[in-house]
N, C-alpha and C positions, 0 to 999 in steps of 0.2 A: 444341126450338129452331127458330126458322124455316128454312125451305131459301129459299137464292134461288138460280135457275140461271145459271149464264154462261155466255158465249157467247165470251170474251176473259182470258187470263191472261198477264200480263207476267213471264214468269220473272225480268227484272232483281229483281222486290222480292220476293223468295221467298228467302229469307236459313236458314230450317229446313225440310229434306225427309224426312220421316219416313215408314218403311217399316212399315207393319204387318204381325202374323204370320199364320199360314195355311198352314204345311207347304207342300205342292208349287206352292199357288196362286202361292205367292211368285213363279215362275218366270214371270209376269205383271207383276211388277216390272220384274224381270233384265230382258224385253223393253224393255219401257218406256225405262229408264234408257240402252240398250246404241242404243238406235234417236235417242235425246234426243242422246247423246254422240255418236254418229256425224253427226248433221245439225250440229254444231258446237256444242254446247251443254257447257256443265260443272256441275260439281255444286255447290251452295254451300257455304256455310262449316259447318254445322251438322246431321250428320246424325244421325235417331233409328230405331232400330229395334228390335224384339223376334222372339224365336223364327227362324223361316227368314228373316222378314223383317231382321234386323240379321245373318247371313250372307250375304244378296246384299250389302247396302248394304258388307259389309265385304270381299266379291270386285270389288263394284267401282273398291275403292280398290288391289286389288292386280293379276293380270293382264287383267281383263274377267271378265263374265257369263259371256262364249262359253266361256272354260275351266272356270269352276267349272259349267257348264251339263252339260258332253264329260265330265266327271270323275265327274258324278252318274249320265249313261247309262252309265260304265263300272260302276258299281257296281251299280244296278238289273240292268245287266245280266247280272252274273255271282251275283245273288239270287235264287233258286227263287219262294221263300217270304215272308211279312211273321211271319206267327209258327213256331216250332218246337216241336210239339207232343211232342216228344221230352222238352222240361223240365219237363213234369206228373206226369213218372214220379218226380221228387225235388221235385215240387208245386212247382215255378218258373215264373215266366211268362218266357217265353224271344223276346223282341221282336227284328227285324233291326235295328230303327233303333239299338239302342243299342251295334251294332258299325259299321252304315252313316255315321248322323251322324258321330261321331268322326273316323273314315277322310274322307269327304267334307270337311271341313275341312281334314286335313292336305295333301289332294289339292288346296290353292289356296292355303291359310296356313302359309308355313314362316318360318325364321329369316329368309330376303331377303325375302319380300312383307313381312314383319311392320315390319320397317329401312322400307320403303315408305311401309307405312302412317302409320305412326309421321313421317314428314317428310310426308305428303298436306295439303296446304292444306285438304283438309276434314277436320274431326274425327266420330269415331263416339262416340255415346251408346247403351249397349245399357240396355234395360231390363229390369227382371228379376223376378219377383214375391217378397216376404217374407211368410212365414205370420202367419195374429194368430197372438198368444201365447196368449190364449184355447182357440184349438181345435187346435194342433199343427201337426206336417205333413201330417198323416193328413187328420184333419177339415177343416184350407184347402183341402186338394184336394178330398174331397168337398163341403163348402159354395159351393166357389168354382166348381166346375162346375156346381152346381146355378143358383146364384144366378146366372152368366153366363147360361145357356140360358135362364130365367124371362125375364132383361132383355133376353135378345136378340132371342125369338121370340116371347115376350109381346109388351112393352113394345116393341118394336122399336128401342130406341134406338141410335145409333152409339157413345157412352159409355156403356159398364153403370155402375150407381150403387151397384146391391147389396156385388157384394162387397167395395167400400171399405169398406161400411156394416159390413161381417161381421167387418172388420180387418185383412184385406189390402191392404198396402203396395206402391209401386213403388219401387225405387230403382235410378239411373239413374247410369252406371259407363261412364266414358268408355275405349274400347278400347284407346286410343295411350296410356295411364295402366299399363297393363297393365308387369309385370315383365320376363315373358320371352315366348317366343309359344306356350309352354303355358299359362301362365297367359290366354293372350288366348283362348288354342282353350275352357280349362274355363270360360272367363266365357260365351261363345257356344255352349255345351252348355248350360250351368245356362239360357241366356236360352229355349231350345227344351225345356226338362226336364218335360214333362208326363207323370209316371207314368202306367201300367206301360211306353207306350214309350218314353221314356227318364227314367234315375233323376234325384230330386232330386239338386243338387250343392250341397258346400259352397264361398259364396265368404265371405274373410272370417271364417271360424268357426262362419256360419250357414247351416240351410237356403236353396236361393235355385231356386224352380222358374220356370217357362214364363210371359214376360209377361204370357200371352194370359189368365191366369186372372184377374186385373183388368181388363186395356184389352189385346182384340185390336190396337188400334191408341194406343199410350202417347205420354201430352201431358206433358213433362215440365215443370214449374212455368214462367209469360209471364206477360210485361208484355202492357198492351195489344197496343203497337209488334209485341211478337212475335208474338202472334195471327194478326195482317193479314200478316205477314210469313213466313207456314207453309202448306205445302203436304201434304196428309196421302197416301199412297197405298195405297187401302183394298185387298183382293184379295177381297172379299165383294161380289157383285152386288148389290144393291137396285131392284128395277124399276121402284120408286115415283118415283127419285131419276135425279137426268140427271147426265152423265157428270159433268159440271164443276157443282163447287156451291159455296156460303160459306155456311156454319152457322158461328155464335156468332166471327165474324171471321176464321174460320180458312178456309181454301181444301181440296177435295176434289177427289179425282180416281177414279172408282171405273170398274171395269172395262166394256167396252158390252154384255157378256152373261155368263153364268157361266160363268167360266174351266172349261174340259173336259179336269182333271184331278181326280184325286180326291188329296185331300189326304193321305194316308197311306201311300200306295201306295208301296213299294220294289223292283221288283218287275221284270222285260222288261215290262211289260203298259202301266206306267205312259206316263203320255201328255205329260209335261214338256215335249216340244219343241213339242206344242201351246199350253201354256200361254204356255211365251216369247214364240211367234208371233204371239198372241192379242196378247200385249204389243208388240209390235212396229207390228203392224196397229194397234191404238190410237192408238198414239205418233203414227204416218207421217199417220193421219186427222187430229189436231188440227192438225198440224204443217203438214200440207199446205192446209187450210183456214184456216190463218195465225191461228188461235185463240191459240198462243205466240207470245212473243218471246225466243227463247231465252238473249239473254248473261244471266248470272245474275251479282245482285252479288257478293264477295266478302267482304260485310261482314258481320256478326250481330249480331241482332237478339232482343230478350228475355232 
């Protein structure tokens, strides 16, 4: 698809703001979004996110970034380790994230932010991956990591094409829809669920793993009107590509350099509050050079 770069974005027409995944990079978001709302700016009507990326989008609907940000170095920091070498003695792969994640959620989404969410003039779309039927859960994960990386570092494209090709599915599951707010916590676990560190979940009756093994960044079905009216927020650097771009009608916002965190990291080591900062400094540079116009409408669009 062609790039064209900008130099000017009118947040009034940005009606869907979608969070793509990325583990820690996410924390390049959180910045973004936290530095957007403090210059006076709100969110719009329509938000999309997968994996870490639809946990910031859904901490910023309950006390801020800054707390679910403080809750994450609590936990990194009381983590030695990312894996425990301990669970090979009973041949288990023994990952922190799949006691971290959990915890980290409950540490921002309880019964009252959930009542919150749930009244927020904007709504959350989490996306989530469904395996073909073809190859299981086993083989969607391994074909859909393959086929990702082929399209991502081959092909370079910002949408992988393969592994839709392979028969993996997005479906996209609005959080305020949710029953109770465990039911919200295991929708936003399954959206982060990339075996071995963290297990598939079931939503619904069926397997439902990690957006990312489709579309690190999930476009959920637009009209044209919606297209023009979306804002993507990638946490993958591209150097080819400038900060602000529109491919195929859509608007892009990618990071100014590669966010310096490493995505997996749970750990004291971990570098999170660089990555926010990172996002922060972003924000404050377009903002400041009046690249924004921040009231956003309230309307939606697609």
């Amino acid at each position: 698809m062609p790039i064209e770069r900008l130099s000017r974005l009118d947040l009034a027409d940005i009606q869907t703001l979608i969070f793509a995944g990325g583990g820690n990079r996410c924390w390049w978001q959180a910045g973004v979004v936290t530095q957007w709302l403090e210059q006076g700016g709100r969110l719009p009507a329509r938000l999309v996110g997968t994996s870490a990326g639809a946990a910031v989008a859904a901490a910023c609907l309950t006390t801020g970034a800054h707390n679910a940000l403080d809750a994450c170095v609590r936990l990194f920091d009381a983590n030695p380790r990312i894996f425990d070498w301990r669970g090979l003695r009973q041949l288990k792969l023994r990952f922190a994230h799949q006691q971290i994640y959990p915890a980290w959620l409950s540490a921002f989404l309880d019964a009252q932010t959930f009542e919150a969410i749930r009244n927020a003039p904007s709504r959350l779309q989490v996306a989530i991956t469904r395996p073909a039927r073809a190859l299981g859960l086993g083989g969607s994960i391994m074909a859909g990591t393959l086929a990702y990386l082929i399209d991502k570092h081959v092909w370079n494209r910002l949408h992988p094409r393969l592994p839709r090709l392979l028969g993996l599915r997005h479906e996209f599951l609005e959080l305020q829809k949710c029953t109770d707010v465990a039911d919200a916590r295991n929708l936003l676990v399954a959206a982060a669920a990339a075996p071995p560190f963290l297990s598939a979940q079931r939503i619904d009756g069926r397997h439902a793993i990690d957006g990312g093994y489709l579309d690190n960044a999930p476009i959920p079905p637009q009209t044209s009107a919606g297209k023009t009216a979306t804002l993507i927020l990638l946490t993958r650097h591209h150097p080819k590509l400038p900060t602000l771009f529109r491919s195929n009608g859509r608007h892009y916002w990618q990071p100014s350099g590669r966010i310096p965190v490493s995505t997996w990291d749970c750990t004291p080591r971990a570098t999170v509050h660089a990555a926010f900062a990172l996002g922060r400094q972003d924000a404050r540079c377009l903002l400041d050079q009046r690249a924004f116009q921040l009231q956003v409408a309230p309307g939606l669009a697609g």
